[in-house]
Residue, then its C-alpha position, 0 to 999 in steps of 0.5 A: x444749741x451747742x452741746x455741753x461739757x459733761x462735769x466730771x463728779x466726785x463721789x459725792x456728787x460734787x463737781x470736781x476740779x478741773x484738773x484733767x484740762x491738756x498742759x499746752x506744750x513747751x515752745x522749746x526754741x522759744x525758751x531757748x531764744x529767751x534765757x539769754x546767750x549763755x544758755x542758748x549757746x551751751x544747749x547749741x554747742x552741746x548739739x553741735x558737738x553731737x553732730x560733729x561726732x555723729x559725722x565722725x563715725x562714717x569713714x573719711x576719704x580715702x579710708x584703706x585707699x593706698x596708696x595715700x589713704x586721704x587727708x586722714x593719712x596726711x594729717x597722721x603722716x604730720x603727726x609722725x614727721x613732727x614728733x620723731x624730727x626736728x623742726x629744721x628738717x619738717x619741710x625738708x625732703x630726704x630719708x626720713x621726710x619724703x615730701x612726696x608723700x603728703x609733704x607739709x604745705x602748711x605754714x609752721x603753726x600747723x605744724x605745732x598743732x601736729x606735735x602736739x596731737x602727735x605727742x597725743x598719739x604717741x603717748x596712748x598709740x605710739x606705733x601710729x607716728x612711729x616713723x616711717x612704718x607708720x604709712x597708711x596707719x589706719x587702727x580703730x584706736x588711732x582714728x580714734x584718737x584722731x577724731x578726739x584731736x578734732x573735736x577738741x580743737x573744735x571745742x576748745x578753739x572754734x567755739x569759744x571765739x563763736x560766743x566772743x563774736x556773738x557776745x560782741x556782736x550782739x550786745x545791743x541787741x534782742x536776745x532772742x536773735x542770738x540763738x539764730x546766729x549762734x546755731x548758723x555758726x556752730x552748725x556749718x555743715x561746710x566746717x562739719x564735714x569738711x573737718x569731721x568728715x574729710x578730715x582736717x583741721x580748718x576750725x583752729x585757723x577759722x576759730x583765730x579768724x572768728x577771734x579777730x573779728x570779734x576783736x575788731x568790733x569791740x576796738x581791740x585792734x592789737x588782739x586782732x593783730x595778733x590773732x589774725x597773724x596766727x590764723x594766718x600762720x596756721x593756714x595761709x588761705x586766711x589771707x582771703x580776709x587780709x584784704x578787709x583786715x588791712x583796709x578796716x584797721x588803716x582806715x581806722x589809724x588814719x582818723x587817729x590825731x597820731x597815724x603813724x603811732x597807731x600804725x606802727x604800734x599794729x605793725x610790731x605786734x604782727x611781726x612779734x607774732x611772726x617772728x615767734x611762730x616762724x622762729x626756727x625758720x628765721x635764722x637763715x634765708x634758704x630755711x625761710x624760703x624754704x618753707x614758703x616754696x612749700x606754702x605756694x603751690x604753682x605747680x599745680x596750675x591755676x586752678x582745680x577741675x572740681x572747683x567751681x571759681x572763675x578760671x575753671x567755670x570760663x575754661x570751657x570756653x577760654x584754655x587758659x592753661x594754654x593760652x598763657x604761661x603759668x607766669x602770666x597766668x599768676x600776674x592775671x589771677x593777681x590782678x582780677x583778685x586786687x580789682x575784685x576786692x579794691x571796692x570794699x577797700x577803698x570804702x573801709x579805708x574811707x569810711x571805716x565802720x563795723x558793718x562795712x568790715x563784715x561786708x568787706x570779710x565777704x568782698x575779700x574773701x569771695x574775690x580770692x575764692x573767684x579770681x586767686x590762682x590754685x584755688x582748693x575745694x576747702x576755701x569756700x569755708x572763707x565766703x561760707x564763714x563771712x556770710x554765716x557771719x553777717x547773716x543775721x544782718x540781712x535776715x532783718x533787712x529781708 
């Protein structure tokens, strides 16, 4: 016969409450996953931005390296050049801007994002942009100070066009499906580290991108204009997801009963956008060519050793870089990247829908990172961010 339970008694004899009984514990993702998105998203980004900081107090590549002290150093050598010269002369080489030394290769609103951190640093550490003496600055305050200028973009750019995404996203669906997708997005470690760690500033341009894709699903096409554009002109690598940009929103403006009103009318607000970002360089055409020479590296090559694309994988048994002229080799790398990202453009023009988008965003994006010509180490964020995007898609359908 099983064994009784011994009863507790109180003083008196009498059986006592059961009071001592084990409190089952708290299932803390599963509140989590059921007090709705804005709950689950500020618990998320508060964690998130613990690991952020965490990967911040290691050192960055290239820490007390000369003679160029990694990206840390080019990023604070930006900040210098922005905050003591005038825009005109940000892209041009001489005295006081040597563009050999961590020249800017990025398009101009980068450029303002680093007169902006750079009026940050000169206010509370000015002899870290001081011009020219400042080479190799690496004082505790300043990194400091370098750190915030990326958490905070992160903050306040990346994670705010997260939650638009996942409010549009999933606004017809199971709340307990938003914390996944919200925790896989915040929680990149590609962005984390490469941002945090590396150093550099990718959560601005993908924070715009996040924004307009948001904007797309919830038929906000000239937020999306307008968003993309910026992305675009802060880091020209955002032209990875050009491709299904384009093909979605054409797809979409021929089925209108006025195509050409809705093409032009997405056709002013990019070049509004442009023309206000690139201003300064607008008014002649050497200073516009100018900036784009800096923009496109051909110089370099077709591709990285240390960048696992097409080109580099096949050169082990294909010399590409001698077998053909960097000429050909840039008609080639165009033309397998047009090939490889035609499919989903064809469908979206087509049959233009939200799910083809997102699945287009991975085609595009993965066919630059393959086939495009210099492809750098940071671009898988682009693939990484479409999938990461879509993820949640394919973990149902699994």
């Amino acid at each position: 016969m099983p064994k009784k339970k011994p009863v507790n008694l109180s003083g008196d004899g009498t059986a006592a409450p059961s009071s001592a009984q084990p409190v089952p514990p708290i299932d803390t993702w599963w509140w989590l996953t059921h007090k709705g998105t804005t709950t689950s998203f500020l618990c998320i980004s508060l964690f998130a931005l613990l690991i952020r900081s965490a990967v911040s107090t290691f050192p960055y590549s290239g820490a007390g390296t000369p003679p160029k002290f990694g990206d840390f150093e080019a990023q604070r050598h930006w900040m210098e050049i922005t905050t003591n010269l005038p825009a005109i002369d940000w892209y041009r080489n001489g005295t006081h801007n040597d563009l050999t030394y961590w020249g800017l290769d990025y398009p101009p609103l980068t450029a303002y994002q680093s007169y902006i951190h750079g009026v940050l640093l000169r206010t509370f550490n000015p002899e870290s942009v001081s011009l020219l003496s400042s080479r190799g600055h690496e004082s505790y305050h300043g990194k400091l100070l370098m750190r915030w200028t990326v958490l905070s973009s992160d903050a306040l750019i990346f994670f705010p066009a997260a939650l638009f995404f996942v409010l549009v996203y999933h606004r017809n669906r199971a709340k307990s499906e938003v914390a996944w997708h919200i925790a896989m997005i915040l929680l990149n470690p590609c962005l984390i580290l490469i941002d945090h760690g590396h150093f550099q500033y990718n959560c601005i341009s993908l924070g715009l991108t996040v924004g307009a894709i948001a904007a797309v699903l919830c038929g906000s096409e000239v937020l999306t204009c307008v968003l993309f554009s910026l992305a675009l002109s802060h880091k020209q690598m955002s032209a990875y997801f050009a491709p299904a940009f384009f093909s979605h929103l054409l797809g979409k403006c021929l089925r209108r009963k006025n195509p050409i009103l809705s093409v032009l009318k997405l056709g002013i607000a990019v070049i509004v956008t442009f023309v206000i970002v690139w201003w300064p360089y607008l008014h002649s055409a050497d200073d516009f060519l100018m900036v784009l020479s800096r923009l496109a590296p051909f110089e370099r090559g077709i591709y990285e050793d240390y960048v696992a694309n097409f080109w580099c994988t096949t050169s082990i048994l294909i010399k590409w870089k001698k077998l053909f002229t960097t000429p050909s080799l840039k008609s080639i790398s165009l033309a397998a990247t047009v090939l490889a990202s035609l499919p989903s453009m064809v469908h979206q023009i087509l049959s233009p829908s939200n799910e083809g988008f997102l699945y287009g965003l991975l085609n595009s994006s993965m066919a630059f990172y393959l086939f495009s010509f210099q492809v750098h180490e940071k671009s898988i964020l682009m693939p990484f961010l479409a999938a990461t995007l879509s993820a949640d898609k394919e973990k149902k359908q699994t």
